[in-house]
N, C-alpha and C positions, 0 to 999 in steps of 0.2 A: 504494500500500500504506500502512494508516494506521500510526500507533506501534504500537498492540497487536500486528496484524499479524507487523508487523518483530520485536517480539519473540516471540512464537510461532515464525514463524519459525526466530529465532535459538535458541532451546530446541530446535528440531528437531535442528540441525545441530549441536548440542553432546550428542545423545544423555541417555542416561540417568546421573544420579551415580555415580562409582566408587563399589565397595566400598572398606574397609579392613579391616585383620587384627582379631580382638575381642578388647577389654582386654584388657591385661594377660599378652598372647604375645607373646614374643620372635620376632622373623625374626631370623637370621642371613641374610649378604646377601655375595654376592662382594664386594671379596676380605676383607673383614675375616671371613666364615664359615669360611675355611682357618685363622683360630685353633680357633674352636670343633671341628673337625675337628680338629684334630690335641690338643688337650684332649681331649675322649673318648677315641680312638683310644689315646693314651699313657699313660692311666688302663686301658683294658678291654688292653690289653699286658703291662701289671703284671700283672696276674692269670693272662693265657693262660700266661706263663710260670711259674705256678706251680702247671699242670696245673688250671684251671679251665675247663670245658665251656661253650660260650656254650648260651644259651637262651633262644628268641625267644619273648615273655609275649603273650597278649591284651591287649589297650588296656583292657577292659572286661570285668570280671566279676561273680557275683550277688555284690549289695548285701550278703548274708548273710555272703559270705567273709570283708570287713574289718569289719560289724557286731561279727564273733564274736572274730576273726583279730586287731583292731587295737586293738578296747577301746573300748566305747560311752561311756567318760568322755573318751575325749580329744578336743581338737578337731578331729583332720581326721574322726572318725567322725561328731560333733555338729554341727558346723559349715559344716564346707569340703568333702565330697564332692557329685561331679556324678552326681546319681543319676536315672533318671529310668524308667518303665515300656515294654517293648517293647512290638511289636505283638502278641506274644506275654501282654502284662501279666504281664509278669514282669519284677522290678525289677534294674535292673541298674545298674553302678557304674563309669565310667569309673576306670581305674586309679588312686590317691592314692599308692600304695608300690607298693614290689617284693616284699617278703619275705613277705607270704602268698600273691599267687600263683606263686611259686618253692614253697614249702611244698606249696601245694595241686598245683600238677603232681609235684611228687617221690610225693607219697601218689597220684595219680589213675593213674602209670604205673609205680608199683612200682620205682620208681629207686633205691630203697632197697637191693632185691634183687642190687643187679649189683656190691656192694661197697660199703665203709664206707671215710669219708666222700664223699659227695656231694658234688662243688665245682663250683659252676656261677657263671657271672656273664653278666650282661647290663647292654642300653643301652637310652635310649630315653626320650619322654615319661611322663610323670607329670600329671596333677591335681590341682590343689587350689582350692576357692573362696574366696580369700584380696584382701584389698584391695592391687592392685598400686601396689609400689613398687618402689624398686631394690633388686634381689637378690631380689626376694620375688614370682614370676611364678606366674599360675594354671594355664601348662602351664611344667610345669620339665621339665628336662633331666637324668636321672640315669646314674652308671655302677654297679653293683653285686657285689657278691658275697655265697656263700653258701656253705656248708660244712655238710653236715648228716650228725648217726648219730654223731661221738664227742665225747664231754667230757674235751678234754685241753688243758688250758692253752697247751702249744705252739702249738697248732691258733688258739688266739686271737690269739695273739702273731702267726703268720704272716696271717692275715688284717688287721689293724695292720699291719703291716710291708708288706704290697701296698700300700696307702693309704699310708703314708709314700713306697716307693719312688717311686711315681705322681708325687707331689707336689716329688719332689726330681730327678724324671726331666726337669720340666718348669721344672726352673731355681728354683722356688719355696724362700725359706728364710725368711719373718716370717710361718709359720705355727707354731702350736705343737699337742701332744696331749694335751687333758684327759681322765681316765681317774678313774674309781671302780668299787664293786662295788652292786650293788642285793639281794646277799644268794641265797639260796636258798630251798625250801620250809620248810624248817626253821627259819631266822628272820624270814623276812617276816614270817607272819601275827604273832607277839610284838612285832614293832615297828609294824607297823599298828595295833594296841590301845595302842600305848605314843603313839605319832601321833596316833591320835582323841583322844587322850586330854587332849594337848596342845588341840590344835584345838578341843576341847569349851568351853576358856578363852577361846576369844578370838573378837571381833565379828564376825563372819565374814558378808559378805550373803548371801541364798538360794541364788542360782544360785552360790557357789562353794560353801556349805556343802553343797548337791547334787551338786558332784562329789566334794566329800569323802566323803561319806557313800558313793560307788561305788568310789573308788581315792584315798586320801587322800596320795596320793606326788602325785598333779597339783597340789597345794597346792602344793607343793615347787618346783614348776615354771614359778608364777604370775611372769608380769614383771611387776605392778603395783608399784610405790613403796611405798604403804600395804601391801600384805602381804606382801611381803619385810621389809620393816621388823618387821609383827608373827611373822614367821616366824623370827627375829632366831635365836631360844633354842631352835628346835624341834629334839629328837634326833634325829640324824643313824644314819643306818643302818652305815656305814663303824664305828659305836663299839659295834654290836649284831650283824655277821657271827656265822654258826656257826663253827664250829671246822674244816668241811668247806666252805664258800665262803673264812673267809680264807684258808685255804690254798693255795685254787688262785687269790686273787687274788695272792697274795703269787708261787708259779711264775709269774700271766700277767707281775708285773712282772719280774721274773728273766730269765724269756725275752728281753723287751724290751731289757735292759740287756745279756745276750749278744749282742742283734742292734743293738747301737747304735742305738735308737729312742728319744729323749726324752720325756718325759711328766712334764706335773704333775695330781697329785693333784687331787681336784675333789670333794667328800662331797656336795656338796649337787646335783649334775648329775643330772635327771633327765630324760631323753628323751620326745619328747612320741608313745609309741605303748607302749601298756600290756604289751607280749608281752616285753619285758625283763628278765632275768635276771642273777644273774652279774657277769659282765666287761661293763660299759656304756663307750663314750668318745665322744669329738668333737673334729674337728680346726678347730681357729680362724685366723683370720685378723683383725686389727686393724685392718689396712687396709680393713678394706668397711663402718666403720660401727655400727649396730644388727644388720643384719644378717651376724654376723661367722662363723657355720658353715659351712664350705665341703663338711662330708661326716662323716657319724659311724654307730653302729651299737652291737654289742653281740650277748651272747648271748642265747637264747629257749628255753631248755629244756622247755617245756610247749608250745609254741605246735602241734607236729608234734599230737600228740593232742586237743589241742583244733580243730583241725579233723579231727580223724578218723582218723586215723594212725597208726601206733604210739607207745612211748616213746623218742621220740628224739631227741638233744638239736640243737642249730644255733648258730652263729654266725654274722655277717656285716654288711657294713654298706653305705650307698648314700654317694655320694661326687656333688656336686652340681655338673654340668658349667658349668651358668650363672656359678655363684658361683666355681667354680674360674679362670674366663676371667676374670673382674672381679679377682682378685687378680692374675693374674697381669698383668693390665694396671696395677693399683696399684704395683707390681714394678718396673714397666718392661720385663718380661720379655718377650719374643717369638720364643721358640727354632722359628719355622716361617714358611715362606713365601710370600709371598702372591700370588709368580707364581701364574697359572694355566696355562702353555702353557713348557717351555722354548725352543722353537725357534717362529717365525713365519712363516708360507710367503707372497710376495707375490707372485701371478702379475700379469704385465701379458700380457693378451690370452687367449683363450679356450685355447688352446693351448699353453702355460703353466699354465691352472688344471687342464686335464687331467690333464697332467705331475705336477705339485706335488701332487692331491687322493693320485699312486699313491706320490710320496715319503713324505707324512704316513704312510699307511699303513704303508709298509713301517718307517718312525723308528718308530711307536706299536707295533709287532710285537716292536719291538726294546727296550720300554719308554721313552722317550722321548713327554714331552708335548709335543704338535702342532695348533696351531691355523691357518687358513688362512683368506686376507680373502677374501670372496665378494660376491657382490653387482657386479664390474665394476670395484669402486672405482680411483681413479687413485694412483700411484705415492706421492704425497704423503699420500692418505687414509688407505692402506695401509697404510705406516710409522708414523703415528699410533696405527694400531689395535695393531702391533706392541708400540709403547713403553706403551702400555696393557696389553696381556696381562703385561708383565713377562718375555716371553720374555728370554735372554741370547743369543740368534740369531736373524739373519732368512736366508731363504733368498729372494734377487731371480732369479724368472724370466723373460725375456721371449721372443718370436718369433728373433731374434738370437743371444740364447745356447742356444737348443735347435739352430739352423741349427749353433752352434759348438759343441756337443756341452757345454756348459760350465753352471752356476750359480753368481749369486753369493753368499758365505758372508757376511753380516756381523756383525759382533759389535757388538750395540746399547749395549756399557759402554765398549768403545774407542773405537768410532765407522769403527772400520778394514775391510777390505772388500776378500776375495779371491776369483778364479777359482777352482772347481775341477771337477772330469769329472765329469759327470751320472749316468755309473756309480758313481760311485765318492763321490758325495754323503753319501749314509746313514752309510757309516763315517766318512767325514770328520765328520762332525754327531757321532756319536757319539763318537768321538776327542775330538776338541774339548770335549763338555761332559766327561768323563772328566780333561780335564787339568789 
């Protein structure tokens, strides 16, 4: 066989290239994925208890929804959406947000009808076509809530106060909540003309004086150096409220302060999705960087009728599962566990894995996680697998102690190791983690 040969050959026998995941996705991977689990999970708990309905969104819907729904000046609509033509040729939109298609099913199944307000929350992937770095992924991971049909300050306040409890459920305390108002119909448009007005002054290049010209609050929003700098002077909305938005920013803060929720002030905050209203905020984190928003929101008073709906108002915000795990890792924080399996079954001999597979069952019946070495393995490989799952028990079976009616218990933190009756196993195991 010459060289070439050989290595053709050798290409044979090593197959084809793995894949890998596409830029810019996160895997979560045992066992470090049991934090990200229990982060969402204790974020979408805050909410369940405060009578929010889950509701499971399409990953994908028409382009047209967040065209309308999201605001064709910001960038996840100009930008960052994954859009592309079905076979249908009909354009559609892998998800970027939550809260128009929360919106659009509340209008498409009359959820409005069955009582005021509507409170729903959900979990799940998101999209956005952004240059990955850390904290900053093209599929993120969000938890949400929504509240829609009344305009009452309360109502904002409790929604805040979920997203704080979330946060403080999970050990987290070097975040803070920045909070301002974006006004209402009644002074927006007078401070838009008062805005252009500004911005008419100063050197502005095309493509931003083009978003100006669509929604000149995106100005406001710019991270550049150079026009933060020129935006130094520009009036601020917080000093131009109606006399009916400060008012009810003035109750949202109120509430807050009833519900021991801290917050500082923020006039220049503005959210990068145009359906904003009202009560705007964000919760920060210092610890992660550039990328320091771990979850923020606001109200959307118009948003329900502009996709098609009636007049009726909403509030609520996305809470960003990625970012929320990276703080809490800045923290040091780790309130969850990274076992996978409490108890580990080691059978030696066939006869024993019988046994053991109908133990597992009957501990897992009884809530009790149970994992069991299969495969043959010997005593020593077995135990290994054990001290890897993180179990706090193994149960040693072999041909001997089935003859003795017996298994052994062992506690894999003491290292100690008792008989007990093969009946009477399951409650032993349960006892035991119970104690």
């Amino acid at each position: 066989m010459t060289a070439t040969e050989q290595r053709a050959d050798g290409d044979r026998a090593r197959g084809p290239e793995p894949f890998a995941a596409p830029k810019g996705i996160p895997e979560y991977l045992p066992p470090a994925s049991a934090g990200f689990v229990h982060v969402r999970d204790t974020l979408a708990a805050a909410a369940a208890r405060a009578g929010y309905g889950h509701i499971e969104l399409p990953i994908f819907e028409e382009t047209g929804l967040y065209a309308r729904g999201v605001g064709e000046s910001t960038d996840v609509v100009a930008k960052e959406m994954y859009s592309f033509a079905d076979r249908g040729e009909r354009s559609v939109t892998l998800r970027p947000e939550g809260t128009a298609g929360v919106v659009r099913s509340v209008i498409e199944h009359n959820l409005d009808r069955q009582g005021l307000p509507v409170k729903l929350r959900y979990a799940g992937p998101f999209f956005r076509y952004e240059r990955p770095q850390a904290g900053r992924y093209r599929q993120l991971q969000q938890v949400g809530v929504e509240a829609i049909g009344i305009d009452d300050p309360a109502l904002d306040a409790e929604v805040i106060a979920i997203a704080d409890e979330g946060f403080k459920a999970l050990g987290l305390t070097g975040y803070r909540l920045e909070i301002t108002s974006l006004g209402d119909a009644e002074c927006r448009p007078q401070y838009r003309a008062r805005l252009q007005e500004f911005l008419a002054g100063l050197d502005l290049d095309g493509p931003t004086r083009e978003r100006a010209a669509i929604n000149p609050l995106r100005v406001l929003d710019d991270k550049r150096p150079e026009v933060r700098a020129a935006m130094a002077d520009a009036p601020l909305l917080m000093d131009h409220l109606s006399s009916g938005a400060a008012e009810h920013h003035a109750a949202v803060l109120e509430h807050l302060d009833d519900l021991g929720v801290a917050y500082t002030a923020n006039p220049r905050m503005v959210r990068g999705l145009d359906y904003y209203t009202k009560t705007t905020f964000e919760f920060v984190h210092d610890g992660l960087g550039s990328q320091s928003g771990i979850g923020g929101g606001g109200r959307y008073d118009g948003l329900m009728a502009t996709l098609g709906g009636p007049e009726l108002t909403g509030v609520g915000f996305g809470i960003g599962v990625d970012r929320t795990l990276m703080a809490c890792e800045a923290e040091g924080v780790q309130p969850w566990a990274v076992a996978r399996a409490d108890v580990f079954g080691v059978p030696l001999g066939d006869a024993a894995k019988r046994r053991l597979v109908v133990i597992a069952a009957a501990l897992r019946s009884r809530g009790v996680r149970v994992d069991v070495s299969y495969g043959g393995r010997g005593l020593k490989g077995a135990m290994k697998s054990a001290d890897r799952s993180g179990a706090r028990y193994a149960i040693v079976l072999g041909d001997r102690d089935i003859a003795g009616g017996t298994a052994g218990l062992k506690d894999l933190v003491s290292g100690e190791q008792r008989d007990v009756g093969l009946d009477a196993v399951v409650d032993e195991v349960v006892a035991a983690l119970g104690s």
